[in-house]
C-alpha positions as CSV (number, residue, x, y, z in Angstrom):
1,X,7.9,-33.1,-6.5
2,X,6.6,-32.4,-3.1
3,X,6.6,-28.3,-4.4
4,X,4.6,-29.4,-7.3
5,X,2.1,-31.6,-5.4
6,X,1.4,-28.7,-2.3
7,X,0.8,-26.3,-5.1
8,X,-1.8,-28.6,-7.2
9,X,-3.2,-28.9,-3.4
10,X,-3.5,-25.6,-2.8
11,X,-5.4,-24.9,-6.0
12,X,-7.4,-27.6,-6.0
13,X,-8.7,-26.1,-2.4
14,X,-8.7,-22.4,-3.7
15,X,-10.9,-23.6,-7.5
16,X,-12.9,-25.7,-5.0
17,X,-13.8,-22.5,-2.9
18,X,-13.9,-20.5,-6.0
19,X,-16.6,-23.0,-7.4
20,X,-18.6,-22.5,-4.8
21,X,-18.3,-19.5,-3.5
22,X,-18.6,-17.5,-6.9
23,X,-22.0,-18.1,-8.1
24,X,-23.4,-17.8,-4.3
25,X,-21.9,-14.3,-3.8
26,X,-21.4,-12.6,-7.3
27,X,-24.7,-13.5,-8.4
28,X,-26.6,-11.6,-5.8
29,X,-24.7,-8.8,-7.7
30,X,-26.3,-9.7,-11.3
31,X,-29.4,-11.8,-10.8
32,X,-32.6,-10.4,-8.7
33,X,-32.4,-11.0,-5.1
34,X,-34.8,-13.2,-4.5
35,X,-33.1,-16.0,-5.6
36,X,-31.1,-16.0,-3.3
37,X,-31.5,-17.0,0.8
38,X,-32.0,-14.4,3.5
39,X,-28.5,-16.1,5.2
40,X,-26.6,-15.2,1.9
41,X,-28.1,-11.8,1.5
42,X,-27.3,-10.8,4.8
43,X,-23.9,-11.8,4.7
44,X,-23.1,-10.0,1.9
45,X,-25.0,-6.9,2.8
46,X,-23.5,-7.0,6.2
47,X,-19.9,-6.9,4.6
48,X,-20.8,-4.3,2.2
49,X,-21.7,-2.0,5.4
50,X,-18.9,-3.1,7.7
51,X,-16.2,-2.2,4.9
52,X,-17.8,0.5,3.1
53,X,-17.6,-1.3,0.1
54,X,-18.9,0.8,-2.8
55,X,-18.8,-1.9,-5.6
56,X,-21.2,-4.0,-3.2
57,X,-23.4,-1.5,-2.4
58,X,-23.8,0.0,-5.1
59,X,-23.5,-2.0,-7.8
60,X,-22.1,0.4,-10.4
61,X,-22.9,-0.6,-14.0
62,X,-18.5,-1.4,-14.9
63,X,-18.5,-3.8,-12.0
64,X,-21.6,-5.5,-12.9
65,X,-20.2,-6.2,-16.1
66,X,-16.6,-7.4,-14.3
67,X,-18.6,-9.9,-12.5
68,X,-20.4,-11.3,-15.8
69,X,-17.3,-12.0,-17.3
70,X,-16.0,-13.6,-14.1
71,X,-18.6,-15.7,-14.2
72,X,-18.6,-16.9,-17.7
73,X,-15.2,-17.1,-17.7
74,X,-13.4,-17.9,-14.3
75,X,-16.1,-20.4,-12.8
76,X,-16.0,-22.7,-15.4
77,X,-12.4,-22.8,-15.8
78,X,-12.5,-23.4,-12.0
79,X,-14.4,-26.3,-12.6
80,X,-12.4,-27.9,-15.9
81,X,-10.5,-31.0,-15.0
82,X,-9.5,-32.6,-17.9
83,X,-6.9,-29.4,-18.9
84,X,-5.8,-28.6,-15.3
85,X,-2.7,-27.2,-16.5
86,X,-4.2,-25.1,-19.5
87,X,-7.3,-24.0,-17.5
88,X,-4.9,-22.3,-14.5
89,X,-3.3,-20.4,-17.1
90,X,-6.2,-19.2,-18.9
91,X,-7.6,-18.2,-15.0
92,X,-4.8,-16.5,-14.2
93,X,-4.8,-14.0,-17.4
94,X,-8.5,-13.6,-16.7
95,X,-7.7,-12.2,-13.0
96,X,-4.8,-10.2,-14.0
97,X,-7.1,-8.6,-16.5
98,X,-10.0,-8.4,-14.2
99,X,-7.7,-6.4,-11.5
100,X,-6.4,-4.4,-14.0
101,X,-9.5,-2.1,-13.3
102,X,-9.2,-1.9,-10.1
103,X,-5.6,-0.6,-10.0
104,X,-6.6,2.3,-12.7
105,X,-9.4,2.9,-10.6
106,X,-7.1,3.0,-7.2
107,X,-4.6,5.3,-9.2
108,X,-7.7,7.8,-9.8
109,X,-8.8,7.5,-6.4
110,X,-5.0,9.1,-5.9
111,X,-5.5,12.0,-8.3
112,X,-9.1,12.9,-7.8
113,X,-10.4,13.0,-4.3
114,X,-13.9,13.7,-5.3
115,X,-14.1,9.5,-6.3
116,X,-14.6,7.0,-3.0
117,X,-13.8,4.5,-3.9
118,X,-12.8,3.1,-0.2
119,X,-13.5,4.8,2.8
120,X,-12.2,5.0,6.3
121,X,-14.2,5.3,9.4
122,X,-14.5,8.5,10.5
123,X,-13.3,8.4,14.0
């Protein structure tokens, strides 16, 4: 019982982020800047350049489309109450499949070294 209850916790913390955090920060990715305040916009572009993230930067037209469906799908799951239980499932098969490109894309990054996908700091 207490197992049960620390896990419902610690979802209900990690859906709570997810709800909030999701719309602020993937939507600078697929709605026009401008909606968005200068704090926001600099926090994101200031990750993007300290981590040499190329999906952030860049915004590549597969990822775009990654982040629509995480938003249609995963943020209102996050947000269902009524179906807790039916709702975590669902989100979890929607991030499994949403990481699923990431891994193929990791496993090309292996074969072909002509795609950054990360970088390292060149020292």
């Amino acid at each position: 019982m207490f197992l049960q209850n620390l896990t419902n916790g610690l979802l209900f913390i990690y859906f709570l982020f997810i709800t909030i955090v999701a719309p602020l920060f993937d939507g600078q990715t697929i709605l026009p800047i401008e909606f968005f305040p200068k704090l926001l916009i600099d926090l994101k572009s200031n990750y993007a350049q300290e981590n040499n993230d190329y999906l952030i930067s860049e915004k590549p037209h597969f990822f775009v489309g990654l982040v629509w469906v995480e938003l249609l799908l995963q943020w209102p799951l996050c947000m269902a109450k009524n179906c807790y239980q039916p709702s975590i499932f669902i989100f979890f098969i929607e991030i499994f499949s949403f990481f699923h490109h990431f891994i193929s894309i990791l496993i090309c990054n292996a074969c072909h070294s002509t795609f950054k996908f990360f970088t390292t700091p060149s020292a």
